[in-house]
Backbone as CSV, one residue per row, in Angstrom:
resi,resn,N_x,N_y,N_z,CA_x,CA_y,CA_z,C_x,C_y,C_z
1,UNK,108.149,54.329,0.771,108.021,55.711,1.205,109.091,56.028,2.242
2,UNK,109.654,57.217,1.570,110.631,57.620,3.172,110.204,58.180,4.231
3,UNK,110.816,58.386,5.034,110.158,58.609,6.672,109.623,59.996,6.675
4,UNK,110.252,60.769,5.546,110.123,62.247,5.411,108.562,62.703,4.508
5,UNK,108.355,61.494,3.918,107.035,61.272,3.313,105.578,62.266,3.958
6,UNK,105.267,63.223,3.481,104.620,63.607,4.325,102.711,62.535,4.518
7,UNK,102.985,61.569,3.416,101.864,61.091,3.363,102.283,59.589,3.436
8,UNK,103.325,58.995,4.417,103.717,57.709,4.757,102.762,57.917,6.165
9,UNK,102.690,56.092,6.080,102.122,55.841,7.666,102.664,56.339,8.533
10,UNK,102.124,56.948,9.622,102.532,57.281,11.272,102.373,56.131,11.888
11,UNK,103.267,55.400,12.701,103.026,55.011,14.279,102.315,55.830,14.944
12,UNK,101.130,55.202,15.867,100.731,55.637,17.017,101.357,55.467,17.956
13,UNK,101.307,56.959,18.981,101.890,56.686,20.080,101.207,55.285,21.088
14,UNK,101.927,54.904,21.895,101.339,53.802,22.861,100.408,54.564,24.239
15,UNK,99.029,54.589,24.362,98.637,54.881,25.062,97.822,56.218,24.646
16,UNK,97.833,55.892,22.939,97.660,57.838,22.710,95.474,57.373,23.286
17,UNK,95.237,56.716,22.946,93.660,56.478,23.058,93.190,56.654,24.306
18,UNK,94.216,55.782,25.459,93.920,56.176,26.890,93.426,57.588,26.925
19,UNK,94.809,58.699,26.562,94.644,60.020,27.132,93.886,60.380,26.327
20,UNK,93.300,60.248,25.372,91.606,60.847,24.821,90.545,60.844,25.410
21,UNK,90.858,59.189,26.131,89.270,58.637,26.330,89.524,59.431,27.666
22,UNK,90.760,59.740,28.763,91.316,60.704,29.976,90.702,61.809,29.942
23,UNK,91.050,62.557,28.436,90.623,63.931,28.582,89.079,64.380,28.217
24,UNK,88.133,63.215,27.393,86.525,63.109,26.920,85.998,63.225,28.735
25,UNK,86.576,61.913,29.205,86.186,62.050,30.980,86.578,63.283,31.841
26,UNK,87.314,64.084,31.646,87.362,65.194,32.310,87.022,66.326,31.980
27,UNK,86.685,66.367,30.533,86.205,67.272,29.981,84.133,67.240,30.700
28,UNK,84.373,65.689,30.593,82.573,66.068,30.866,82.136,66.085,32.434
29,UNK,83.169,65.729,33.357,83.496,65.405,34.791,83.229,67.552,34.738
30,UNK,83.858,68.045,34.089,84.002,69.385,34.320,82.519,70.191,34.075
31,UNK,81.507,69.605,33.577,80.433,70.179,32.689,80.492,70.813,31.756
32,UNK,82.028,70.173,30.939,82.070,70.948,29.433,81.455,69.639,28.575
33,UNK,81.552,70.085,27.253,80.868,69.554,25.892,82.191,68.931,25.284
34,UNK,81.856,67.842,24.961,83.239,67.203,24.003,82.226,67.069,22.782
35,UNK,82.853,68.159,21.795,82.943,67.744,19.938,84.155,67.453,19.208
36,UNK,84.146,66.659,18.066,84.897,66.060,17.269,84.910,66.790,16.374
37,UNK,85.883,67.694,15.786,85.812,68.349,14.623,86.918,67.906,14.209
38,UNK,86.177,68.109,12.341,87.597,67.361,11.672,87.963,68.546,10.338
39,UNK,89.068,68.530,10.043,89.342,69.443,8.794,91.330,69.339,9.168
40,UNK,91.496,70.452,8.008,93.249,70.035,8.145,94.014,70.590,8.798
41,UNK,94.714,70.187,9.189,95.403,69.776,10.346,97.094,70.912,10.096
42,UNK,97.548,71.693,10.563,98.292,72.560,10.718,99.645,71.801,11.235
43,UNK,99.575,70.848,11.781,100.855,70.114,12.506,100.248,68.953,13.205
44,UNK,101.200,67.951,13.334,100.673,66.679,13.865,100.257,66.715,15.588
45,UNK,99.638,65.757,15.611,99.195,65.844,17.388,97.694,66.141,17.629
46,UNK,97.151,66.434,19.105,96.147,66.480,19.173,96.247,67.845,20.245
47,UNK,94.835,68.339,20.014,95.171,69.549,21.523,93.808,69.598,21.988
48,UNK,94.405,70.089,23.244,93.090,69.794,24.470,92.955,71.363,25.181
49,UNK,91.589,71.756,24.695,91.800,73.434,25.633,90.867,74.229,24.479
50,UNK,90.488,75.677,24.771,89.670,76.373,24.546,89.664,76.606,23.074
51,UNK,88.267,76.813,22.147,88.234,76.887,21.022,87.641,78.365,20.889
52,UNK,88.640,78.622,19.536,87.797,80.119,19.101,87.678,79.750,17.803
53,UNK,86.077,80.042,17.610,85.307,78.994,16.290,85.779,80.572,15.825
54,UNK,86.459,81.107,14.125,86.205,82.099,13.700,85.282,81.764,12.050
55,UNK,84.399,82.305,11.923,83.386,82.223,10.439,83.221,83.883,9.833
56,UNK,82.884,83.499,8.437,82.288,84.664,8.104,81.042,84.799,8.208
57,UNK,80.491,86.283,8.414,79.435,86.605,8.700,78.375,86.419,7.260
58,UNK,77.512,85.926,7.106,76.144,85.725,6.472,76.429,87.255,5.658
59,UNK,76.177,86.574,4.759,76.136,87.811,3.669,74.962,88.816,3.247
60,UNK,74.308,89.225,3.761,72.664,90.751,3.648,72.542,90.958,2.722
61,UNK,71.679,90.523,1.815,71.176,92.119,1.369,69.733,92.079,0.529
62,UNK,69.696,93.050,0.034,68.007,93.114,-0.404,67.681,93.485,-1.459
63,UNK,66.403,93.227,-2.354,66.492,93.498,-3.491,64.911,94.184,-3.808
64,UNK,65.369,95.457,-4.908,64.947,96.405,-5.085,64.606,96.833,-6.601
65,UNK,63.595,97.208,-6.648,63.250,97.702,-8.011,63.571,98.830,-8.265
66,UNK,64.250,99.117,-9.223,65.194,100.085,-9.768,64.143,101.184,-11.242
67,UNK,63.859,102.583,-11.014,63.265,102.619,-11.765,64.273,103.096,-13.084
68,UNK,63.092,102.812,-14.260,64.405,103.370,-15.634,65.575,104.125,-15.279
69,UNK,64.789,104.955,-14.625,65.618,106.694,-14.808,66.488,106.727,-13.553
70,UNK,66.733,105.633,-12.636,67.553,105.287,-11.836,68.794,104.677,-11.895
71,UNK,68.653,103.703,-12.859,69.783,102.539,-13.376,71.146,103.568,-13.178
72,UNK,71.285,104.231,-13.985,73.018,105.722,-14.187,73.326,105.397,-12.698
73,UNK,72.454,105.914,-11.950,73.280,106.295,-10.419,73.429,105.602,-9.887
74,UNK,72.587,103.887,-9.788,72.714,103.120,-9.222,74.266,101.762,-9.637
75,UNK,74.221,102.010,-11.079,75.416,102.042,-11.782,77.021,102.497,-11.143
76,UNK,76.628,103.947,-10.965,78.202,104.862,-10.402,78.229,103.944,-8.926
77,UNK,76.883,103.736,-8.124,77.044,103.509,-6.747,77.632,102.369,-6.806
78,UNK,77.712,101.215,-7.843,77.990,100.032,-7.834,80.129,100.224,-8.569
79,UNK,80.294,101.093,-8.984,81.535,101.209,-9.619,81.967,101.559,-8.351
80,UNK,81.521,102.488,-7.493,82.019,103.502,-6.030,82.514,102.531,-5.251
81,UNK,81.631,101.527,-4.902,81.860,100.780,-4.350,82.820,99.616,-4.365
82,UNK,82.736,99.269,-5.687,84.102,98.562,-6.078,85.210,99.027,-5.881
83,UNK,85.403,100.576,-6.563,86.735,101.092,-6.303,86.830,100.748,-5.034
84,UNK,85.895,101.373,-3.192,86.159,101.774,-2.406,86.492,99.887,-1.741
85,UNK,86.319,98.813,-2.379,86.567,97.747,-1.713,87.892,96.916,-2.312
86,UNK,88.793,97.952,-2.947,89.684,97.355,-3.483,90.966,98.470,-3.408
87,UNK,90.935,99.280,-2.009,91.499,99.991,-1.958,92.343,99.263,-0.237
């Protein structure tokens, strides 16, 4: 594998574990919370400092009995809406 490999071994830095186990101790010295989250990774390294968790919101909704003579409009409301979410 060449060095450019994006999936060749890394060297660890020397000492990289110290400054973890440095920053777990000051993080909790401070009365903050140390979590481990894992997923992929944007660029190599590690970072130490404020998180903004962003999610999507829980999806609503409710379900309803539709009578015969309802279905047509409830129909257009469901086309309306498509158009208006793809605009």
């Amino acid at each position: 594998m060449s060095r450019t490999d994006p999936h060749a071994p890394r060297a660890k830095a020397a000492g990289h574990g110290d400054r973890k186990l440095a920053a777990s101790a000051e993080a909790k010295a401070a009365g903050g919370v140390e979590k481990l989250l894992s997923g992929i990774g944007v660029s190599q390294g590690i970072a130490i400092g404020p998180l903004v968790a962003a999610s999507e919101p829980a999806l609503e909704h409710t379900r309803a009995k539709i009578a015969a003579g309802g279905v047509e409009a409830e129909l257009g409301r469901l086309d309306d809406a498509v158009a208006k979410s793809r605009k």
